[in-house]
C-alpha positions as CSV (number, residue, x, y, z in Angstrom):
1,X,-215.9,97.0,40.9
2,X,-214.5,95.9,44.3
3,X,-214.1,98.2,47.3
4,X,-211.4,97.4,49.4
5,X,-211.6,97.2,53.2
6,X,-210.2,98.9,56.0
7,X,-209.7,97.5,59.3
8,X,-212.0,96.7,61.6
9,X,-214.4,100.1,60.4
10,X,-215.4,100.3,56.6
11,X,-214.4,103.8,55.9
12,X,-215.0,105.2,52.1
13,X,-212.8,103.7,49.6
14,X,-211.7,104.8,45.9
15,X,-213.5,102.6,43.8
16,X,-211.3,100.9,41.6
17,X,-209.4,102.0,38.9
18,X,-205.7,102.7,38.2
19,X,-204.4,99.5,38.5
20,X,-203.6,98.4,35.2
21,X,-206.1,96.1,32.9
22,X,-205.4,92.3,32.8
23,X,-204.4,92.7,29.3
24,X,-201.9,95.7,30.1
25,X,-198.6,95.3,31.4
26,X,-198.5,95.0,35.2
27,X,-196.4,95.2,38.1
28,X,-195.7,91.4,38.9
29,X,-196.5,90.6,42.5
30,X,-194.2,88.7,43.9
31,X,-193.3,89.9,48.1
32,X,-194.0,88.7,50.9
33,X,-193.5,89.5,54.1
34,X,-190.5,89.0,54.6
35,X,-189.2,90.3,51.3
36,X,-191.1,93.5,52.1
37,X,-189.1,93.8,55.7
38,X,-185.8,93.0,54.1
39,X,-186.4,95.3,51.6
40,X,-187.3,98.4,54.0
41,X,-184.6,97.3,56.2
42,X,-182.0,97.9,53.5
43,X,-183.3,101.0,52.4
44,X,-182.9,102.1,56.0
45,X,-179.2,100.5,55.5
46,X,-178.8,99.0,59.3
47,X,-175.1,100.3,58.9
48,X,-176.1,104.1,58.3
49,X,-176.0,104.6,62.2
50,X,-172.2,104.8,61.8
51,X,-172.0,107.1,58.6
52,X,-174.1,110.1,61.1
53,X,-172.2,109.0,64.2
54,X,-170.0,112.0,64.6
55,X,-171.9,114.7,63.5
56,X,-175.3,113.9,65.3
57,X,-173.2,113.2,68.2
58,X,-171.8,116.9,68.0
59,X,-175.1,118.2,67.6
60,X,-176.8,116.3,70.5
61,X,-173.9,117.1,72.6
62,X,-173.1,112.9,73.1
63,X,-176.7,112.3,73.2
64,X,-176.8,110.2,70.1
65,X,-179.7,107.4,71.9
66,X,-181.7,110.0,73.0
67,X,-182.1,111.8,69.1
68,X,-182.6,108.2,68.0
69,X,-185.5,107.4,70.7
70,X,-187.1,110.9,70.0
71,X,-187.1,109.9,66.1
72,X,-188.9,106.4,66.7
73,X,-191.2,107.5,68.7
74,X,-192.2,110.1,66.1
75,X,-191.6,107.6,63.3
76,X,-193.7,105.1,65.2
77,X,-197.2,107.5,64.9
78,X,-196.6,108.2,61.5
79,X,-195.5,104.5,60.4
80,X,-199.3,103.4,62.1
81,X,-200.7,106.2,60.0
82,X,-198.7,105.0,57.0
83,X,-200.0,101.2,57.7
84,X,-203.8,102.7,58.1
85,X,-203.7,103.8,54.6
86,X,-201.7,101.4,53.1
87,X,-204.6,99.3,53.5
88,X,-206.9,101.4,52.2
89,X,-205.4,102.5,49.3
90,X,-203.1,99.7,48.0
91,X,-201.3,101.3,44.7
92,X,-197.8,102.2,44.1
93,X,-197.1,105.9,44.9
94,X,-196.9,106.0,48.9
95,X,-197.5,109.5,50.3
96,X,-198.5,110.5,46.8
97,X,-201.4,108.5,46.4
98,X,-202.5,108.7,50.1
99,X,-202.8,112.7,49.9
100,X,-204.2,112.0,46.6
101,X,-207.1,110.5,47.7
102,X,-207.5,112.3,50.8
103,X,-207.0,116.0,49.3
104,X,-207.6,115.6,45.9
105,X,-205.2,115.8,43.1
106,X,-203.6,118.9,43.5
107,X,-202.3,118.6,47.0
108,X,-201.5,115.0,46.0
109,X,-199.1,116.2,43.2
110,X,-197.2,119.1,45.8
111,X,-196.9,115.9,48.0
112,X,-195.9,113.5,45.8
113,X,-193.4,115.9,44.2
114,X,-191.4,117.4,47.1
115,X,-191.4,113.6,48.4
116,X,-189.9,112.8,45.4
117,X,-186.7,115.2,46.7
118,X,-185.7,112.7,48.6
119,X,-186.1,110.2,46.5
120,X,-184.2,111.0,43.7
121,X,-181.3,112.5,45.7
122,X,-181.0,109.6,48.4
123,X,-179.3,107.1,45.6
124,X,-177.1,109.9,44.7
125,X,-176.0,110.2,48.4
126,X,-175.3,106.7,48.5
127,X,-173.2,106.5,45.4
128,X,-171.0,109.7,46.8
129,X,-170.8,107.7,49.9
130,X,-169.5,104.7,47.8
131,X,-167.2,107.1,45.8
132,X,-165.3,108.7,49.1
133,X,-165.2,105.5,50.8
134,X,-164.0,103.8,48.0
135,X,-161.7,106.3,46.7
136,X,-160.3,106.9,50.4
137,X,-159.3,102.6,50.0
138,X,-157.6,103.5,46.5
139,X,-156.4,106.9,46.5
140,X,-155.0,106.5,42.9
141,X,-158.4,106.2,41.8
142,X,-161.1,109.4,41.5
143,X,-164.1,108.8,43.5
144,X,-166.3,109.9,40.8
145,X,-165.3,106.7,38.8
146,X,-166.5,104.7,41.6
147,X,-169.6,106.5,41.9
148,X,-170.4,106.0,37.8
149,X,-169.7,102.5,38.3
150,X,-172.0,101.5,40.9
151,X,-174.9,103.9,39.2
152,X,-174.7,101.9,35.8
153,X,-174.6,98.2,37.9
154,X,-177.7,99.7,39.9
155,X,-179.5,100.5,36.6
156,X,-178.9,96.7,35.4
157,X,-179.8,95.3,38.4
158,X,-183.3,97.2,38.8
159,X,-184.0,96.4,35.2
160,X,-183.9,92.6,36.0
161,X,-187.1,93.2,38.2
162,X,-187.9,94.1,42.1
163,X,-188.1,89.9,42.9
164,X,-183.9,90.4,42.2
165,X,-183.8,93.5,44.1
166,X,-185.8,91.8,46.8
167,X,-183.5,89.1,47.1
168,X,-180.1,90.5,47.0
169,X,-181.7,93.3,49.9
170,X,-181.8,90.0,51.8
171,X,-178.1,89.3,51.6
172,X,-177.0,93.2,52.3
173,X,-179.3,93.2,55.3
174,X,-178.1,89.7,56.6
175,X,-174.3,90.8,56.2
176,X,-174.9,94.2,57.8
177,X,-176.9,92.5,60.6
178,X,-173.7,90.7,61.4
179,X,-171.5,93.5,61.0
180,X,-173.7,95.3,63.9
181,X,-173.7,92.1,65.9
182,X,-170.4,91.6,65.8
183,X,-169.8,95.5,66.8
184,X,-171.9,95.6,69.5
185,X,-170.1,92.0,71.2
186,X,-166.5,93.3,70.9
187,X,-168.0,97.0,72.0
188,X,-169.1,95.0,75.1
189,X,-165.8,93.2,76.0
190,X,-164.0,96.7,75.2
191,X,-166.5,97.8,78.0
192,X,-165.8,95.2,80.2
193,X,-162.4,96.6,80.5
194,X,-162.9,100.0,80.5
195,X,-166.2,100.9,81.9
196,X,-168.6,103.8,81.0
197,X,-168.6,106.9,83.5
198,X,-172.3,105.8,83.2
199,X,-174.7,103.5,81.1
200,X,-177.5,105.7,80.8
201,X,-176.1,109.3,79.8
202,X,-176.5,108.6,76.3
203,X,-180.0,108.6,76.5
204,X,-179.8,111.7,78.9
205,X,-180.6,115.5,77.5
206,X,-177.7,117.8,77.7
207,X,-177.5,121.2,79.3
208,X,-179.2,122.8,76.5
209,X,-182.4,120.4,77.3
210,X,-184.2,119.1,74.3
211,X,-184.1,121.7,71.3
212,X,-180.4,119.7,70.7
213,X,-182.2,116.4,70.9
214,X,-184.7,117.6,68.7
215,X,-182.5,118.9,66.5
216,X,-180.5,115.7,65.9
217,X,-183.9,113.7,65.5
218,X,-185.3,116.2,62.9
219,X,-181.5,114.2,61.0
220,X,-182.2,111.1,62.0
221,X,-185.8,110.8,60.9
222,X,-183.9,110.3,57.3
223,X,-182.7,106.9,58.5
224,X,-186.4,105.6,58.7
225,X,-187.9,106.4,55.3
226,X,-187.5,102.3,54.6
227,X,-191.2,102.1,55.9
228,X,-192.0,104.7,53.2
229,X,-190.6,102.7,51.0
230,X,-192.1,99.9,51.6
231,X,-195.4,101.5,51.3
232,X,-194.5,102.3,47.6
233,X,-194.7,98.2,46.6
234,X,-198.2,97.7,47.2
235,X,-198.5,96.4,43.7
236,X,-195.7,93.8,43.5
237,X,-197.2,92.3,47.1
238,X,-198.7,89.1,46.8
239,X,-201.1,90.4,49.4
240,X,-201.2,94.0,49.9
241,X,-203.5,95.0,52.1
242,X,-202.1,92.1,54.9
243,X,-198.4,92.4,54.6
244,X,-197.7,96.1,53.7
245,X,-199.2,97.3,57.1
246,X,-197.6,95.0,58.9
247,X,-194.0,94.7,56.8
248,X,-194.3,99.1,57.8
249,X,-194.7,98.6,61.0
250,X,-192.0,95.8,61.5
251,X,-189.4,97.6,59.5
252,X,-189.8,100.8,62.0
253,X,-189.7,98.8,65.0
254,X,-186.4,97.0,64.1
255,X,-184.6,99.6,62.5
256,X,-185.3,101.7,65.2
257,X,-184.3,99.0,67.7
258,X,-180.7,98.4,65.8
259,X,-180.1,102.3,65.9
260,X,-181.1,102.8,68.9
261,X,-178.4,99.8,70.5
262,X,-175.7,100.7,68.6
263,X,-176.2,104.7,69.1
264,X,-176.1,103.4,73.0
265,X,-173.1,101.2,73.0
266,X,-171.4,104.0,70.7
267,X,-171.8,106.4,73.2
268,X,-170.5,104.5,75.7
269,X,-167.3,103.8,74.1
270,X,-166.6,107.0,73.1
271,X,-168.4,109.6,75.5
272,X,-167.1,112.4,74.6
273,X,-167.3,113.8,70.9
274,X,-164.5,115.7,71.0
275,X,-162.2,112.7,71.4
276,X,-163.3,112.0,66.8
277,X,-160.2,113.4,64.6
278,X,-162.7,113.4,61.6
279,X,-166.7,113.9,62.4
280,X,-167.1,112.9,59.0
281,X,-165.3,109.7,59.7
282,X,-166.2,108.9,63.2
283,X,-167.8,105.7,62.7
284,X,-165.0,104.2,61.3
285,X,-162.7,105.5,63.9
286,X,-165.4,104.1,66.4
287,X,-165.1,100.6,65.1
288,X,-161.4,100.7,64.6
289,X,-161.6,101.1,68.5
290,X,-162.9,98.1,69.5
291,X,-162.1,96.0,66.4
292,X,-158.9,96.9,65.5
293,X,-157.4,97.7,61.6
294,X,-158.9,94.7,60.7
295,X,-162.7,95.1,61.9
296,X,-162.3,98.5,60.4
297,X,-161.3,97.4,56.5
298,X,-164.3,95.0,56.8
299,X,-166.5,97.5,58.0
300,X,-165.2,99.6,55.1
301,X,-166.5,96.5,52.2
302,X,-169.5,96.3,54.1
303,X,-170.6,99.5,54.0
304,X,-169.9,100.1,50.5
305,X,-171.8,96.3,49.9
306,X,-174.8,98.4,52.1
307,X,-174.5,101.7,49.7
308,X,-175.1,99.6,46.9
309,X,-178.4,98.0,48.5
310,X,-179.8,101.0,49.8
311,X,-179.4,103.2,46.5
312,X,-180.6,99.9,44.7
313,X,-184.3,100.2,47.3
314,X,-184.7,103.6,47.0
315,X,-184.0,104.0,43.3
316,X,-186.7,101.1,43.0
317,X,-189.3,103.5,45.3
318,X,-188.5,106.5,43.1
319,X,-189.3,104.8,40.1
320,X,-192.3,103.6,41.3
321,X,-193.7,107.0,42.7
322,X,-192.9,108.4,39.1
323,X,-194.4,105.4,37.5
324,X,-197.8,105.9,39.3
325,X,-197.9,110.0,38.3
326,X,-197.5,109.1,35.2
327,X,-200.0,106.8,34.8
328,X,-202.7,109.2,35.9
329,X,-201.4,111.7,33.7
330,X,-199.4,113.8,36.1
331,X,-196.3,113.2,34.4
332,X,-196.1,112.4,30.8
333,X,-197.2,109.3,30.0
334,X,-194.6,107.4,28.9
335,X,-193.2,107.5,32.8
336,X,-196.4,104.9,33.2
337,X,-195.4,102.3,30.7
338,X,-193.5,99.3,31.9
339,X,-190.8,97.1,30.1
340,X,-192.6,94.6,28.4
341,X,-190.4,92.0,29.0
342,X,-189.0,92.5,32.6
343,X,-192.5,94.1,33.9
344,X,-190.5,96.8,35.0
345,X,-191.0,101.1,34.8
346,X,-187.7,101.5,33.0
347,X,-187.6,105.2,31.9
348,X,-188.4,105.8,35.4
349,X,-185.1,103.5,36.8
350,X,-183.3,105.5,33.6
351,X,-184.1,108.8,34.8
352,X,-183.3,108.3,38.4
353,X,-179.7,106.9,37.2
354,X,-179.5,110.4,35.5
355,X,-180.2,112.4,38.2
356,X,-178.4,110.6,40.5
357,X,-174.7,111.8,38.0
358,X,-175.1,114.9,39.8
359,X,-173.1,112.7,43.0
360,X,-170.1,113.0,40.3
361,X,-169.7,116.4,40.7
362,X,-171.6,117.5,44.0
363,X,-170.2,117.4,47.6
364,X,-172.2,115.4,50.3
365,X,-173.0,118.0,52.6
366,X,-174.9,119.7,49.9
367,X,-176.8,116.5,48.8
368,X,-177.7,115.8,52.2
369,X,-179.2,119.8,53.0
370,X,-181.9,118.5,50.1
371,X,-183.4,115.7,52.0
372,X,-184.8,116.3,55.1
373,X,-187.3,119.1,54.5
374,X,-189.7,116.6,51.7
375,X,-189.9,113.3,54.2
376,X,-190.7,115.5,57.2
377,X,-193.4,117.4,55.0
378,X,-194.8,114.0,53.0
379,X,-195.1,112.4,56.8
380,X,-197.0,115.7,58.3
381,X,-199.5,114.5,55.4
382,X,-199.7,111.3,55.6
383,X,-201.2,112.2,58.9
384,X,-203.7,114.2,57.8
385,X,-204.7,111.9,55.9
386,X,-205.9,109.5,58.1
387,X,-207.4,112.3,60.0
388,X,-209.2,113.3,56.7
389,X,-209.9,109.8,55.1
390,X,-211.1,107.8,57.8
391,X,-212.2,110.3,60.6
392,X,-213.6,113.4,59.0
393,X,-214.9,111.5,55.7
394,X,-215.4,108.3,57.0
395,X,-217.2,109.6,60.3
396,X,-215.3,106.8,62.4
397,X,-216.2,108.8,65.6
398,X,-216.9,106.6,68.2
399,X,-214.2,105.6,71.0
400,X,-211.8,104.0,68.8
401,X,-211.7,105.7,66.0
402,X,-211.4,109.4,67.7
403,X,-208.1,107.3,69.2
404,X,-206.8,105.5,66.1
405,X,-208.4,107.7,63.5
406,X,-207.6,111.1,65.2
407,X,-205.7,111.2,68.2
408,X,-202.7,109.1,67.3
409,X,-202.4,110.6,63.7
410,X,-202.3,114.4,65.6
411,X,-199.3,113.2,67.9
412,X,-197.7,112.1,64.7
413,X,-198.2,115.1,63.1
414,X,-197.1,117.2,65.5
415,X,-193.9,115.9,66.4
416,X,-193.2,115.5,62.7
417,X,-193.9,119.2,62.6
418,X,-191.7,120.0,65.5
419,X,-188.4,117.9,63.7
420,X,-189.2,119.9,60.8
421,X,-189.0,123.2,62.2
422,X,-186.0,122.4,63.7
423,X,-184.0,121.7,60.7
424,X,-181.4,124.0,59.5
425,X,-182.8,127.4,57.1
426,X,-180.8,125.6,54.3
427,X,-183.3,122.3,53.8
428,X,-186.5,125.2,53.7
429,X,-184.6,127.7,51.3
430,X,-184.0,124.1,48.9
431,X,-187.2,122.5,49.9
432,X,-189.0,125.5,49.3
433,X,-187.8,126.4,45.5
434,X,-188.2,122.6,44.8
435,X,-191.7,122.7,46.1
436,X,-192.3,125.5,44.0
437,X,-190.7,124.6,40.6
438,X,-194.0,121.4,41.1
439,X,-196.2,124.1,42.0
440,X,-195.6,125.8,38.9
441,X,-195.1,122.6,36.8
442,X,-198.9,122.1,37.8
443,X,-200.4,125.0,37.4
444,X,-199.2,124.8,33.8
445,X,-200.2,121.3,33.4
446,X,-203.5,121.9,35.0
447,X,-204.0,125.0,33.0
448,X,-203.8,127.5,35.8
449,X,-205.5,124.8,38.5
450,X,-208.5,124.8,36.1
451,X,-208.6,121.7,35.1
452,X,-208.2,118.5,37.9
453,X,-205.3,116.3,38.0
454,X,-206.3,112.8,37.3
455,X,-206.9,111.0,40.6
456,X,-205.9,107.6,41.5
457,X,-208.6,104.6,42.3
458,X,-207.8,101.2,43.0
459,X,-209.6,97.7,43.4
């Protein structure tokens, strides 16, 4: 058996198991680097900084760049933490297998399945996004035929394998890149001729100080779950325990970056949030400002182009973290299997696709109450981990490791803890039941907690 190594301190590692035999079938690796970035980057869905624009404007009181800065910076701890791990313990399942290791099976399975909230309802956001968008461009056609359409061409194209979804998250994240580029140059010579009152008040706090800023970050954290994702493809990396880290850590930085500019230059154009007809709709009126009719309707394809990509990532990272519960046994086993032909976890991709009908007859505000409460909790562990795995197990205690091992995981964790007690009561009163429903799904699996859950190892 091989132990795998951690960075520059050899904490205790899993011994291997988990991964699939030689003669089983496997998850083919096939990502780089740069297929790894590309691939959180689209999850992330550059483009999604327009889709929030009004409402976390309202609720930041025009202070849109500041919520944005607040959530890299928290995402930043927690993305190191994530990237610590990741090369520790290289297996599909993120978060999941992380806690797993760290806290044993049973807290692994609470955090794998209220992580899996998000999941399984962010495709189903981006479909209903597709269906209004689309329906809104073709009035004489119902949204939710839009929405089935784009689940069923998901489903194909995630059954062809993750080195097609790899590629064509290249192309969305290319076009979107444009689409931002292109914003923020005609958002510069609309400036040009009509200056901002001032270049820095979007990064200002408000009267209210920062529980407003805070409370628009606890949204925005959403936006950077791509480095989450990415965390779930150890297994089809060509080399794991190099490019995962770094593909987490890249993917934060330059979504955060993008966000971060266009938030700014947004704010500047439009100051004042009262001046949106439609919160809902403020990014498109936003573009239409400085682009005209024209910049709108392409912004319009685009997006929809983006909704496809996104759901397309994170239907692939759901699968993924289902696949690797039920390989250990968490879930039944069939969830563990892959297509013997396309390598891929299939029931998994299938059962996503199923959930994610509910966008055919749910509204988006109630899909988007369900998200935040799992990432903010499945990051607050992730934390702990680190603390737990390399620190307190792994007695790195010296200079260095109380900083990398101890320190910087406990800022992560506590601003993650602060966004998440600033969400609304509605994301606890859903994150709660779901949480519980996998609390009791376990202790009935587990025969009353009696018996262990089967525990991830890797080599």
């Amino acid at each position: 058996m091989m132990s795998v190594n951690t960075e520059s301190h050899a904490a205790p590692v899993a011994p291997s198991a988990g991964v699939p035999a030689p003669n089983q079938p496997h998850l083919r690796r096939v990502l780089g680097l740069a297929a790894l970035v590309m691939f959180g980057l689209s999850y992330m869905a550059p483009p999604t900084v327009f889709t929030t624009f009004g409402t976390v404007t309202q609720i930041t009181d025009g202070h849109l760049a500041a919520a944005y800065v607040v959530a890299l910076a928290t995402m930043l701890f927690t993305a190191l933490s994530y990237a610590k791990l990741s090369r520790a313990i290289p297996a599909a399942g993120s978060a999941y297998s992380y806690t797993q290791q760290t806290f044993g099976g049973h807290l692994g399975f609470v955090t794998g399945w209220t992580l899996m909230l998000d999941y399984l309802f962010l495709p189903m956001i981006n479909f209903l996004l597709i269906g209004l968008y689309m329906n809104a461009a073709f009035p004489a056609i119902p949204g939710w035929v839009f929405a089935l359409v784009s689940i069923l061409l998901v489903l194909a194209f995630i059954a062809l394998g993750v080195k097609f979804v790899g590629k064509f998250s290249g192309v969305i994240v290319a076009v979107s890149v444009v689409i931002i580029i292109v914003f923020v140059a005609l958002s510069i010579s609309y400036l040009s001729g009509n200056p901002a009152p001032s270049v820095t008040a979007p990064f200002g706090f408000g009267s209210a100080g920062a529980s407003p800023i805070f409370a628009g970050a606890a949204v925005l954290a959403l936006s950077f779950l791509g480095f989450d994702a990415v965390s779930t493809l150890s297994e089809d990396a060509r080399n794991a325990q190099r490019d995962i880290p770094r593909a987490i850590v890249i993917t934060t930085l330059l979504g955060g970056l993008i966000f971060i500019v266009v938030a700014w230059v947004g704010g500047l154009v439009i100051p004042d949030w009262h001046e949106f007809t439609a919160l809902d709709t403020a990014g498109i009126e936003l573009v239409e400002k400085v682009g005209g009719p024209v910049l709108s309707a392409f912004f319009i394809a685009m997006f929809v182009a983006g909704c496809i990509g996104s759901a397309m990532t994170s239907q692939v990272s759901v699968s993924r973290i289902i696949y690797a519960m039920g390989r250990d046994g968490l879930l039944p086993r069939p969830f563990g299997k892959l297509h013997p032909r396309f390598g891929t976890p299939v029931l998994a991709a299938v059962t996503v696709s199923a959930v994610s009908l509910l966008a055919l007859v749910l509204t988006l505000e109630i899909a988007a109450t369900m998200i935040s409460f799992g990432a903010l909790f499945a990051f607050s562990m992730v934390n702990l981990s680190v603390i737990k795995h390399f620190f307190w197990d792994g007695k790195l205690r010296d200079a260095a490791g109380v900083l990398k091992y101890l320190l910087l995981p406990l800022v992560g964790f506590a601003l993650t803890i602060w966004l998440w007690t600033s969400l609304a009561p509605t994301s606890f009163i859903v994150g709660l039941c779901w949480m519980a429903v996998g609390i009791a799904f376990l202790a009935v699996r587990t025969k009353g907690f009696r018996q262990a859950p089967p525990k991830l190892t890797f080599g």
